[in-house]
ZADO-1210 file (C-alpha; in nm, 4 decimals, padded with zeros to 6 digits):
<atoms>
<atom x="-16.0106" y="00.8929" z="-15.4650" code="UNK" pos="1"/>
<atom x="-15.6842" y="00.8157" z="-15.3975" code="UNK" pos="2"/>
<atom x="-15.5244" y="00.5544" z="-15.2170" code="UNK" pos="3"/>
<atom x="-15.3703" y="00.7715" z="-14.9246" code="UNK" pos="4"/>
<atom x="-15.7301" y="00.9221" z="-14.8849" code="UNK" pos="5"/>
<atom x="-15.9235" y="00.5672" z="-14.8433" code="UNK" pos="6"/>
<atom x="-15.6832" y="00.4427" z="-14.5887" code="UNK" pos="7"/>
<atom x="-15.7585" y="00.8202" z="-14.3987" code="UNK" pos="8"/>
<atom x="-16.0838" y="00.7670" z="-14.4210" code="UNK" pos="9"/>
<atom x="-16.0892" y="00.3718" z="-14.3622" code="UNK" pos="10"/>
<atom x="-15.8616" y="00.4539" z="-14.0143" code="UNK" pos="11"/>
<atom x="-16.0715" y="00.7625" z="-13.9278" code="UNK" pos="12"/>
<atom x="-16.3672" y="00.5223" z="-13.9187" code="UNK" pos="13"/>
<atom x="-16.2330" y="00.2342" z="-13.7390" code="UNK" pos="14"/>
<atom x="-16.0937" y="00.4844" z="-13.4818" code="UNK" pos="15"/>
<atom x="-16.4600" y="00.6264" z="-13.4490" code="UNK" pos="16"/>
<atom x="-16.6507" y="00.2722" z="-13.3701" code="UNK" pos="17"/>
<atom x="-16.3386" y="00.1789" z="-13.1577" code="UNK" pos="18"/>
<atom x="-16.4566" y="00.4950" z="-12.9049" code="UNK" pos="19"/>
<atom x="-16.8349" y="00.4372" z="-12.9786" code="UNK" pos="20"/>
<atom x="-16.7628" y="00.0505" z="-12.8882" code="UNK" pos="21"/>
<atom x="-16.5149" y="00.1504" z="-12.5505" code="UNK" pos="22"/>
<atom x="-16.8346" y="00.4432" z="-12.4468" code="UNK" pos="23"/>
<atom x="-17.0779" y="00.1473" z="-12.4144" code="UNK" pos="24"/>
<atom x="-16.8199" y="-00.0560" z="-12.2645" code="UNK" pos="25"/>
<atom x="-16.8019" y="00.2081" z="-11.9988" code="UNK" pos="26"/>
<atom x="-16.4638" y="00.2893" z="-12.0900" code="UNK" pos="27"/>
<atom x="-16.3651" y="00.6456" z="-12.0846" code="UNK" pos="28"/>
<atom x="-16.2325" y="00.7685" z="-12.3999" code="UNK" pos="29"/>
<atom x="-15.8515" y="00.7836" z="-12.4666" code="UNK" pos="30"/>
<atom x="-15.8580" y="01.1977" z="-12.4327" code="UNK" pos="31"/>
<atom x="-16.0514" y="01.1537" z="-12.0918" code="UNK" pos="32"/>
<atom x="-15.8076" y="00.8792" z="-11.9468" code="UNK" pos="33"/>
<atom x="-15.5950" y="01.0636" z="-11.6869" code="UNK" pos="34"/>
<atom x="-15.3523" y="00.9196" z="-11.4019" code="UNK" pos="35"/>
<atom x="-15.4616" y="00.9514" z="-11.0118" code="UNK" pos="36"/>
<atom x="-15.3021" y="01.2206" z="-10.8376" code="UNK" pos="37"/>
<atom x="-15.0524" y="01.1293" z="-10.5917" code="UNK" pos="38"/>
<atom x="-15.1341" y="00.8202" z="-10.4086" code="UNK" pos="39"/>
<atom x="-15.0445" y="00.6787" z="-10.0675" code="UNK" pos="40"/>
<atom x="-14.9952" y="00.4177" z="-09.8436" code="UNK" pos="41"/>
<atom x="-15.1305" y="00.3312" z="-09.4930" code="UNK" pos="42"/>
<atom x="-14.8496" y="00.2306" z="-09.2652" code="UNK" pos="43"/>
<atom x="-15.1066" y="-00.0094" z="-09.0958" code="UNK" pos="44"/>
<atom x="-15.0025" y="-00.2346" z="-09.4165" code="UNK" pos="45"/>
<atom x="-14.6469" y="-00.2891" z="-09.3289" code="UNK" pos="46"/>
<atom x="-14.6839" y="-00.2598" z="-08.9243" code="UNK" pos="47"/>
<atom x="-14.4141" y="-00.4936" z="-08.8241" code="UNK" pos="48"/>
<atom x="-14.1610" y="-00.3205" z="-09.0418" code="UNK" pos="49"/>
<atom x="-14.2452" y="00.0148" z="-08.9315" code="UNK" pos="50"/>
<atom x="-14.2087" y="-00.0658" z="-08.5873" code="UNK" pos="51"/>
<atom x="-13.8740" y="-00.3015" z="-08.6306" code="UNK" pos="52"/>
<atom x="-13.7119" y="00.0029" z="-08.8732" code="UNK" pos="53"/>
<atom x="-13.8914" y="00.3265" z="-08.9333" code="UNK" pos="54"/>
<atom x="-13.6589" y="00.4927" z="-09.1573" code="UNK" pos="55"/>
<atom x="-13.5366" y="00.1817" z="-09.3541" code="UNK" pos="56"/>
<atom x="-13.9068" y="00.0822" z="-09.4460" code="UNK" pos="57"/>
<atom x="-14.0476" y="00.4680" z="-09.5011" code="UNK" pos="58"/>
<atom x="-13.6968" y="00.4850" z="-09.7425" code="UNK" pos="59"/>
<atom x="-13.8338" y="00.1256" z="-09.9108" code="UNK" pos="60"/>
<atom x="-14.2446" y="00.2780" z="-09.9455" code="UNK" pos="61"/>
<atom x="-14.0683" y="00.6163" z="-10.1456" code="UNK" pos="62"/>
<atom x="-13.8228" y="00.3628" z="-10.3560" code="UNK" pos="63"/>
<atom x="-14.1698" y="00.2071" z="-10.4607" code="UNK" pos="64"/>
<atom x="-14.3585" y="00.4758" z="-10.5312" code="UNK" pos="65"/>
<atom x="-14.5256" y="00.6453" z="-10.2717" code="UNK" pos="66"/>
<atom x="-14.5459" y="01.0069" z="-10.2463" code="UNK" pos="67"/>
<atom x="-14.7812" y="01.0109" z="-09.8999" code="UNK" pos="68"/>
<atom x="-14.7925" y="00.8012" z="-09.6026" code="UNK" pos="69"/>
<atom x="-15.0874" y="00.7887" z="-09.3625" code="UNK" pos="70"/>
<atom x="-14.9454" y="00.7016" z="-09.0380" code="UNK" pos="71"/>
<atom x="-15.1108" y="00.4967" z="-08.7361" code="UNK" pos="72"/>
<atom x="-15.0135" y="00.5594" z="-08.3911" code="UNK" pos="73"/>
<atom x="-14.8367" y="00.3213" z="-08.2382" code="UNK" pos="74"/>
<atom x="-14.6563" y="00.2303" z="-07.8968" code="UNK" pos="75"/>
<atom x="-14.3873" y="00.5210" z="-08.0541" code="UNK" pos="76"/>
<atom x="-14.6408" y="00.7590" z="-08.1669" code="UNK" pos="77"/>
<atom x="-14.7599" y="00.8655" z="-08.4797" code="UNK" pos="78"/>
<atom x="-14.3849" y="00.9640" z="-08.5750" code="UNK" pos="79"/>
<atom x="-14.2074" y="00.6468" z="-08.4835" code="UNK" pos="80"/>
<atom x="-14.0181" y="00.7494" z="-08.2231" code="UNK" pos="81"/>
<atom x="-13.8543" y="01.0554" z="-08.3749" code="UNK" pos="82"/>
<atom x="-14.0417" y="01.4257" z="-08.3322" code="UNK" pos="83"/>
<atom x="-14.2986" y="01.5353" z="-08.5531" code="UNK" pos="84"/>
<atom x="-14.0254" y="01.7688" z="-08.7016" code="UNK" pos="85"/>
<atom x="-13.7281" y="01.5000" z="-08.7070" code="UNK" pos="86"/>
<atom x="-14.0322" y="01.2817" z="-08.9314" code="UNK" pos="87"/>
<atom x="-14.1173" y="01.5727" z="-09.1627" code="UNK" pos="88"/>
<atom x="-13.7314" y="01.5919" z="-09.2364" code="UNK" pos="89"/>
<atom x="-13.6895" y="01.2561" z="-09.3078" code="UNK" pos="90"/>
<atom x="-13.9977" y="01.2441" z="-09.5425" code="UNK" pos="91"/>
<atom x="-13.8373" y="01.6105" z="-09.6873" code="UNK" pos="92"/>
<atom x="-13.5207" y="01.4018" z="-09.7949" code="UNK" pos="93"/>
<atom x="-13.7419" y="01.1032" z="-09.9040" code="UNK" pos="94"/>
<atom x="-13.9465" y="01.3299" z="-10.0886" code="UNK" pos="95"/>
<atom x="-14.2262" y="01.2428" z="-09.9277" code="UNK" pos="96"/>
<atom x="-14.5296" y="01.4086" z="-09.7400" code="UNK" pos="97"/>
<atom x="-14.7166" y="01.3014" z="-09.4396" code="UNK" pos="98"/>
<atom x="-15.0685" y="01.3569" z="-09.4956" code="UNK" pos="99"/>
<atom x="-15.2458" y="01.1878" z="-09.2403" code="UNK" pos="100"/>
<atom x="-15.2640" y="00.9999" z="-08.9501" code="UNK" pos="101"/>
<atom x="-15.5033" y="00.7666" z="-08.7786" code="UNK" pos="102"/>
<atom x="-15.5230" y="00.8388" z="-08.3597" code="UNK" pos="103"/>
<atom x="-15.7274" y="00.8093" z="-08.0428" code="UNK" pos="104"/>
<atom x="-15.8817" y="01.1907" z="-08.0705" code="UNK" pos="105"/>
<atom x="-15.9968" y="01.1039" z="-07.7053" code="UNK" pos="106"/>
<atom x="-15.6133" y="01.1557" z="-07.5454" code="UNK" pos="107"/>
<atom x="-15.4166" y="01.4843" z="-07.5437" code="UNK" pos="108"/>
<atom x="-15.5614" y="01.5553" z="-07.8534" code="UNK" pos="109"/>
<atom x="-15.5216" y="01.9336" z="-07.8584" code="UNK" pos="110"/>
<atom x="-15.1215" y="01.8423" z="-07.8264" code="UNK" pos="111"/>
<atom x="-15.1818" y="01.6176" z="-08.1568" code="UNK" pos="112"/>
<atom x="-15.3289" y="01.8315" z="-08.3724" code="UNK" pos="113"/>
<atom x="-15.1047" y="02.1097" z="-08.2764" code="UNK" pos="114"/>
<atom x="-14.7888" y="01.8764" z="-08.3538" code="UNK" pos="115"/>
<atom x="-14.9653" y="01.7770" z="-08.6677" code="UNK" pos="116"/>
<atom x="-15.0633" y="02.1269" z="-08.8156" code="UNK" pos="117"/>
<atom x="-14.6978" y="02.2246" z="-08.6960" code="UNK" pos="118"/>
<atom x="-14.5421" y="02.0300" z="-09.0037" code="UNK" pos="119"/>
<atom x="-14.8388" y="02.0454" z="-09.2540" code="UNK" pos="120"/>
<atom x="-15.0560" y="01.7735" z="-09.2151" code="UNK" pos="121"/>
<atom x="-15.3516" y="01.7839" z="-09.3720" code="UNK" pos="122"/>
<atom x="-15.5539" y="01.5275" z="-09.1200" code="UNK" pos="123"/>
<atom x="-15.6051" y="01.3872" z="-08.7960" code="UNK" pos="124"/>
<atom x="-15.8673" y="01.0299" z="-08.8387" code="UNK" pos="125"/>
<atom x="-16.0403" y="00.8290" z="-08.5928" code="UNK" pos="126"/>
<atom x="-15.9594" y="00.4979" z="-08.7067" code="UNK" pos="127"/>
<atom x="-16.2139" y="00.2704" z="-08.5392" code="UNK" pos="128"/>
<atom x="-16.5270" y="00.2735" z="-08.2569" code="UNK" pos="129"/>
<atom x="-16.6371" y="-00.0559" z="-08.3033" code="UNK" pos="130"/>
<atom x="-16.9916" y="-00.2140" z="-08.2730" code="UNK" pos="131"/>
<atom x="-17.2322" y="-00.0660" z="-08.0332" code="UNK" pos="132"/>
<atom x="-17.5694" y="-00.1481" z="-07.8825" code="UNK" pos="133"/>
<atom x="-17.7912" y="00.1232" z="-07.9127" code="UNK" pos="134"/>
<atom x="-17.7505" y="00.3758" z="-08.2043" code="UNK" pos="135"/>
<atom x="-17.7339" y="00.6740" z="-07.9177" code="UNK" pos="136"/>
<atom x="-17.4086" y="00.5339" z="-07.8942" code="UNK" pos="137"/>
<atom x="-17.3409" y="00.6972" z="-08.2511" code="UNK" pos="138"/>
<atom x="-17.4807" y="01.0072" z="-08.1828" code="UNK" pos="139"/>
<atom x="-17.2579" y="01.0929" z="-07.8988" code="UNK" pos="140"/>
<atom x="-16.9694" y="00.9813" z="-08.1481" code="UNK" pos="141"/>
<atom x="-17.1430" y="01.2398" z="-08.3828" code="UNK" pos="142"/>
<atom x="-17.1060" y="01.4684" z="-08.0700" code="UNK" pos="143"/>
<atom x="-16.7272" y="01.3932" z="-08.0467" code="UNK" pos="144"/>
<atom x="-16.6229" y="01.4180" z="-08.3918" code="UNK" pos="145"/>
<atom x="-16.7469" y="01.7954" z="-08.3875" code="UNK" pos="146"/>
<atom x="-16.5609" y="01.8680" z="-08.0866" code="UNK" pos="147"/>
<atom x="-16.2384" y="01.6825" z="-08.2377" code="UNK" pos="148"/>
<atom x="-16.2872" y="01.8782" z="-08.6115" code="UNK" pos="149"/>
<atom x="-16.2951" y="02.2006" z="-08.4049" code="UNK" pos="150"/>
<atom x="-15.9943" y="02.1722" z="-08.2350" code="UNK" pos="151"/>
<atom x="-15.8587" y="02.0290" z="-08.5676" code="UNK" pos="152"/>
<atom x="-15.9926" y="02.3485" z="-08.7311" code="UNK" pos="153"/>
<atom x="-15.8469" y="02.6000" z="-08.4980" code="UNK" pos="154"/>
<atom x="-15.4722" y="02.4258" z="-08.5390" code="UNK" pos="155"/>
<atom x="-15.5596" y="02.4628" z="-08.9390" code="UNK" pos="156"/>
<atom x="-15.6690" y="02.1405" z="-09.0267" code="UNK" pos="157"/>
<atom x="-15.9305" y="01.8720" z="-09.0606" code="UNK" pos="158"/>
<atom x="-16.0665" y="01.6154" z="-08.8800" code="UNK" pos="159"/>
<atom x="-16.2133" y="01.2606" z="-09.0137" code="UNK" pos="160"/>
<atom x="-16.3691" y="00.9302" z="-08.9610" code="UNK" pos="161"/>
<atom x="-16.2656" y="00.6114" z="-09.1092" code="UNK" pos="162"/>
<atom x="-16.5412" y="00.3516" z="-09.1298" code="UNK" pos="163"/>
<atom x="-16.5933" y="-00.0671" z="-09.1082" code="UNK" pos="164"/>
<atom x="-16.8184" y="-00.2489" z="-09.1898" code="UNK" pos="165"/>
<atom x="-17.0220" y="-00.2030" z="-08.8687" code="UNK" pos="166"/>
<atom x="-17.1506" y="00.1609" z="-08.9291" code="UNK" pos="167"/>
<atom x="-17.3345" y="00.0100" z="-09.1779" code="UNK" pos="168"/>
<atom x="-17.5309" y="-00.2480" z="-09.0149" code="UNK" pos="169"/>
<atom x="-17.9148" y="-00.0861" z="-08.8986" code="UNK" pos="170"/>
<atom x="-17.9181" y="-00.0023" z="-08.4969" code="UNK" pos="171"/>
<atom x="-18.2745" y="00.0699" z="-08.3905" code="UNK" pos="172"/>
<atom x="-18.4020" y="00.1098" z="-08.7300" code="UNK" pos="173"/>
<atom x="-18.1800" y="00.3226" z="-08.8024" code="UNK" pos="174"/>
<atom x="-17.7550" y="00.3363" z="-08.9869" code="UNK" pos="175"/>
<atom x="-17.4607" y="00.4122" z="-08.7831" code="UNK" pos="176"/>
<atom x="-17.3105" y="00.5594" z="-09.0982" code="UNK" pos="177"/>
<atom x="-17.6295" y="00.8063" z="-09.1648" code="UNK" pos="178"/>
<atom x="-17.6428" y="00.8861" z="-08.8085" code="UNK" pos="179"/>
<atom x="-17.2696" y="01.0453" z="-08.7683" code="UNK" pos="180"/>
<atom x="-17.3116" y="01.1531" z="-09.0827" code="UNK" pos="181"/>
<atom x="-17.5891" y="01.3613" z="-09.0332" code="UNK" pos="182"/>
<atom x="-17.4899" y="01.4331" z="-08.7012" code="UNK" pos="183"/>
<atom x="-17.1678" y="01.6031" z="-08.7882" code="UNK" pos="184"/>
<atom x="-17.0626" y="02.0004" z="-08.9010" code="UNK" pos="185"/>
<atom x="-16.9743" y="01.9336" z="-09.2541" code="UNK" pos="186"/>
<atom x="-16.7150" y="02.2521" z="-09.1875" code="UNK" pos="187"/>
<atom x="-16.5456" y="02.0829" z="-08.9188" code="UNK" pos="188"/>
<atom x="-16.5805" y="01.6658" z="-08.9904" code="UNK" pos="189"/>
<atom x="-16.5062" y="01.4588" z="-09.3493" code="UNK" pos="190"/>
<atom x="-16.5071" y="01.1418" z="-09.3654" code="UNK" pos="191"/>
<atom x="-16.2165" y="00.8550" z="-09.4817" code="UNK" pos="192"/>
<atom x="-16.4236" y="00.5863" z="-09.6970" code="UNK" pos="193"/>
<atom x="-16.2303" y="00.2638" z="-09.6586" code="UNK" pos="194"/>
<atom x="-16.4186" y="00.1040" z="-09.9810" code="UNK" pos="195"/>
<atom x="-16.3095" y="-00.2881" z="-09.8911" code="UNK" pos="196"/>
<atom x="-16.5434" y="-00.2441" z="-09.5842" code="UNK" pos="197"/>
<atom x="-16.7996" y="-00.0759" z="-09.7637" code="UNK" pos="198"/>
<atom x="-16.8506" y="-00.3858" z="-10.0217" code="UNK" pos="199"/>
<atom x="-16.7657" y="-00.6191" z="-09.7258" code="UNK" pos="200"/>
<atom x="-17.1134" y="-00.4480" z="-09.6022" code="UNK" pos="201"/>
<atom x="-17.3019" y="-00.5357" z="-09.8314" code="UNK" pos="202"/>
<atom x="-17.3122" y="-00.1495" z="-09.9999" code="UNK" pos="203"/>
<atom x="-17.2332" y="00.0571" z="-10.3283" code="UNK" pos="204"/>
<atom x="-16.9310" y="00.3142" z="-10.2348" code="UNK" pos="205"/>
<atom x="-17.0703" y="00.5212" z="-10.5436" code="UNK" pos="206"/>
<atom x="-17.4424" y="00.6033" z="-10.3648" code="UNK" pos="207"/>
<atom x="-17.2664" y="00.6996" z="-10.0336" code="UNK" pos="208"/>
<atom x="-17.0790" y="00.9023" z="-10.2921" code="UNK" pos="209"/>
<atom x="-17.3462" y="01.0394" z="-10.4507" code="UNK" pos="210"/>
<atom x="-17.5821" y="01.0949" z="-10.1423" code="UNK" pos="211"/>
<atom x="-17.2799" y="01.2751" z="-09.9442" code="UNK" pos="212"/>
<atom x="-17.1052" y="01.4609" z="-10.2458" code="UNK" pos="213"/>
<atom x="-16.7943" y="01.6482" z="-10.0549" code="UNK" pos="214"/>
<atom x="-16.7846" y="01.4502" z="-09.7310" code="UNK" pos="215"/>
<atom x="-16.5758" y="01.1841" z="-09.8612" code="UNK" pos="216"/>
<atom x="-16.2315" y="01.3473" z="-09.8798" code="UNK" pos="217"/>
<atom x="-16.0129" y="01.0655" z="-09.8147" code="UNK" pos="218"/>
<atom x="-16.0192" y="00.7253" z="-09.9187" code="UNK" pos="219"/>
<atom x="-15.8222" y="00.3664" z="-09.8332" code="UNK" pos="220"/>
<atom x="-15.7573" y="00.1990" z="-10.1585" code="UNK" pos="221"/>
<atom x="-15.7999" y="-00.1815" z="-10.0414" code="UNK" pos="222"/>
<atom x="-15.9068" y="-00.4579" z="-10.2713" code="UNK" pos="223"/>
<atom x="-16.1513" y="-00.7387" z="-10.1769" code="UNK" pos="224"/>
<atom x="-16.1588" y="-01.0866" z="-10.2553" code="UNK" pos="225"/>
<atom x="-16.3969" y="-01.3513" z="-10.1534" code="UNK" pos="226"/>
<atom x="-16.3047" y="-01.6622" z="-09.9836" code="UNK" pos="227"/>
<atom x="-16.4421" y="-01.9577" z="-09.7964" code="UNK" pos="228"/>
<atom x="-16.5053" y="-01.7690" z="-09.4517" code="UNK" pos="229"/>
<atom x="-16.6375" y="-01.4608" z="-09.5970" code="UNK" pos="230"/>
<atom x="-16.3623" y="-01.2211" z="-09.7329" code="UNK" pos="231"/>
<atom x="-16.0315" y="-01.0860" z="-09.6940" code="UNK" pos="232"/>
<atom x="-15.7649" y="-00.8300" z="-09.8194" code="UNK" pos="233"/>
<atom x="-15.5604" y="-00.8829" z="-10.1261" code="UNK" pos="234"/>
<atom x="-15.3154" y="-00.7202" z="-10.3665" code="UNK" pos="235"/>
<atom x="-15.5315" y="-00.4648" z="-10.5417" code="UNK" pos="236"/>
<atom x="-15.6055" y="-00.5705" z="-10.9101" code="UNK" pos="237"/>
<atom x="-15.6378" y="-00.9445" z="-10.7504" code="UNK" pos="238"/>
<atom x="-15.9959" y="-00.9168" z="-10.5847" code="UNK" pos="239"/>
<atom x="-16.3300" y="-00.8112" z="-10.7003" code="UNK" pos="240"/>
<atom x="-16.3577" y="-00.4192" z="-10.6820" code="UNK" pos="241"/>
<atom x="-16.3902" y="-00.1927" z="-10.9667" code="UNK" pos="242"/>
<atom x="-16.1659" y="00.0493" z="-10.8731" code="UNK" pos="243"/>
<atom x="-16.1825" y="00.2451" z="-11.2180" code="UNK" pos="244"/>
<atom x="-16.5140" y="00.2955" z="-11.1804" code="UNK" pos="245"/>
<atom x="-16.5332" y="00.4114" z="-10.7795" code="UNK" pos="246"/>
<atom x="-16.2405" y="00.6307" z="-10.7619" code="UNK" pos="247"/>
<atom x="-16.3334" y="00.8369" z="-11.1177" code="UNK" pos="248"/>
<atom x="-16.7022" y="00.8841" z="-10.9731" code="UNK" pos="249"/>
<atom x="-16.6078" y="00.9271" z="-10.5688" code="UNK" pos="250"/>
<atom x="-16.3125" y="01.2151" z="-10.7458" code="UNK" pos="251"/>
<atom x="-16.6125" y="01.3468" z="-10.9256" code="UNK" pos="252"/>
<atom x="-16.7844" y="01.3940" z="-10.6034" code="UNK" pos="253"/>
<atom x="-16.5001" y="01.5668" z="-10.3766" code="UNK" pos="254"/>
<atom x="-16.2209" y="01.2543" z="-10.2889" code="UNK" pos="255"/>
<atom x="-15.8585" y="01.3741" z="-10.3075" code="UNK" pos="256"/>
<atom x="-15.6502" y="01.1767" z="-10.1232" code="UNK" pos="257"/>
<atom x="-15.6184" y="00.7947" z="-10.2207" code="UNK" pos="258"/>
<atom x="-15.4725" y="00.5505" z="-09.9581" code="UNK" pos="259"/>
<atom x="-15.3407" y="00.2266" z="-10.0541" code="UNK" pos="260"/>
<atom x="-15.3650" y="-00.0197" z="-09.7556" code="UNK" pos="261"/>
<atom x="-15.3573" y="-00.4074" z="-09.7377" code="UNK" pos="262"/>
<atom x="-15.4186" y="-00.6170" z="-09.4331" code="UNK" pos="263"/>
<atom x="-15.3947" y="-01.0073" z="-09.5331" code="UNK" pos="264"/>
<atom x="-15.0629" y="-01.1666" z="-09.7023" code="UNK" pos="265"/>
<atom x="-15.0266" y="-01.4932" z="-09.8850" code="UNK" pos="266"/>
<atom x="-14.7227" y="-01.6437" z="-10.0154" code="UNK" pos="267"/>
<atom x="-14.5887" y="-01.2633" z="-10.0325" code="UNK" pos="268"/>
<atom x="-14.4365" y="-01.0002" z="-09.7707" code="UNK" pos="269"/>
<atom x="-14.6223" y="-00.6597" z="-09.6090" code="UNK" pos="270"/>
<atom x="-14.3555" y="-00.4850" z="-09.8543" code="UNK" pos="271"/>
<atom x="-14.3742" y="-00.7314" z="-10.1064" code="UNK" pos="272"/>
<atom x="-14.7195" y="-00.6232" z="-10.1782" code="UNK" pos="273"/>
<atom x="-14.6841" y="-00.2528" z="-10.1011" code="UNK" pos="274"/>
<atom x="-14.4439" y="-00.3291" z="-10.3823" code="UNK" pos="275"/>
<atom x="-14.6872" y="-00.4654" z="-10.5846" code="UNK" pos="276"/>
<atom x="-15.0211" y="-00.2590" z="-10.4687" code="UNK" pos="277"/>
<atom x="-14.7559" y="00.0539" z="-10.5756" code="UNK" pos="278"/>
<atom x="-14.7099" y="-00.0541" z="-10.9287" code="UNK" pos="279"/>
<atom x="-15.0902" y="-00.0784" z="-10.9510" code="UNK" pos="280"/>
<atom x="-15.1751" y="00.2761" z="-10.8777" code="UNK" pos="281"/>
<atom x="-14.9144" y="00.3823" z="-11.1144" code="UNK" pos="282"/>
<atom x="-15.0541" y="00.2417" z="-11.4064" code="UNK" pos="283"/>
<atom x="-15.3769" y="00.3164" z="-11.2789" code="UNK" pos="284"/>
<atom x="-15.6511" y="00.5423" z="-11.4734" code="UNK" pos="285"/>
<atom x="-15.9572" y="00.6584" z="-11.4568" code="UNK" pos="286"/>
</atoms>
């Protein structure tokens, strides 16, 4: 046997335990590893710059990396004080889409959703309902969220709910989460899974995965670390949750849009760390 021929087969073998070694691991193999698709950022994260400077701080987010921006509505609306088609021209010449926005579907929400569909949103997301005292309270949410995903469906497009930590906790024996879950048209409402508050509950984002497979369409991409009071938010890569492992099995199961957002700074800037969270989901696999 020549020389040339040990050293193929030597390599060849090494290669094969290195793969049999990363699949116990977990790891995917090398031919499986694939980038996210595009990724974006919440503008929640850098609030104070948005509102100071809309355009210089959405022209910063592109510089970084971002192809998407999910927008909040603030005292200027969900387009910062310009028109919903002066903002899609601006993230045109960024090269940059609007996907989303979070917004109180409770006021002149027909106008909303028109002004959204109008320059190609994709979604309209109630951000927040807070803690409640009897879990009725959640089905009349339920209720809304139909109503809201069908006026979101006739302008062309959908209609979500982003979650805390609350809709988790059991109400009458029963969980908020299941509840509006259950309660809602799957043709008309999805569902954003913020994944920090899902751990901060206490849960596994990969069974809410797996026991509503194409309800989760959006996600917010926030990392968790644990401190002396409880938790907070952190630069993702710096806390405790295994990304690589959530996003490949919630993609698996219907998620398409990935939302960075951050909510706690230290020693570092809002767009310091959108800097930094950017550079993550670049390099990130699954």
């Amino acid at each position: 046997m020549s020389s040339n021929r040990r050293d193929f087969l030597r390599n060849t073998a090494f290669a094969t335990l290195g793969l049999t070694f990363a699949s116990r691991l977990g790891a995917a193999p090398f031919s499986a590893m694939k980038k996210l698709p595009s990724f974006g950022l919440q503008l929640w994260t850098v609030k104070d710059d948005i509102t100071k400077d809309a355009k210089s701080t959405l022209k910063k987010l592109s510089e970084y990396g971002y192809k998407q921006i999910e927008s909040f509505e603030g005292k200027s609306g969900m387009f910062w004080g310009m028109t919903n088609k002066e903002f899609k021209k601006y993230m045109d010449d960024l090269d940059m889409k609007i996907v989303s926005s979070h917004c109180n579907n409770t006021v002149d929400f027909e106008r909303k959703a028109a002004e959204a569909a109008e320059i190609g949103m994709k979604y309209l997301i109630c951000p927040y309902k807070g803690k409640q005292k009897s879990i009725d309270d959640f089905k009349r949410f339920a209720d809304e969220f139909n109503k809201s995903g069908e006026i979101c469906k006739k302008n062309g497009i959908r209609f979500a709910y982003h979650n805390h930590d609350y809709s988790f906790k059991e109400i009458d024996g029963k969980i908020p989460q299941v509840v509006m879950m259950d309660g809602t048209d799957k043709n008309l409402v999805d569902f954003q899974m913020d994944i920090y508050w899902v751990v901060a509950a206490g849960e596994d984002p990969k069974k809410w995965f797996e026991r509503y497979p194409d309800r989760f369409r959006l996600c917010h991409v926030k990392d968790l670390a644990k401190t002396d009071k409880g938790h907070e938010s952190v630069q993702l890569g710096k806390g405790t949750i295994d990304f690589p492992s959530i996003l490949k099995y919630g993609q698996d199961k219907g998620l398409k849009y990935f939302i960075v957002e951050q909510e706690a700074f230290t020693g570092t800037t809002p767009l310091q760390s959108a800097d930094a969270d950017a550079a993550y989901m670049k390099a990130f696999s699954i």
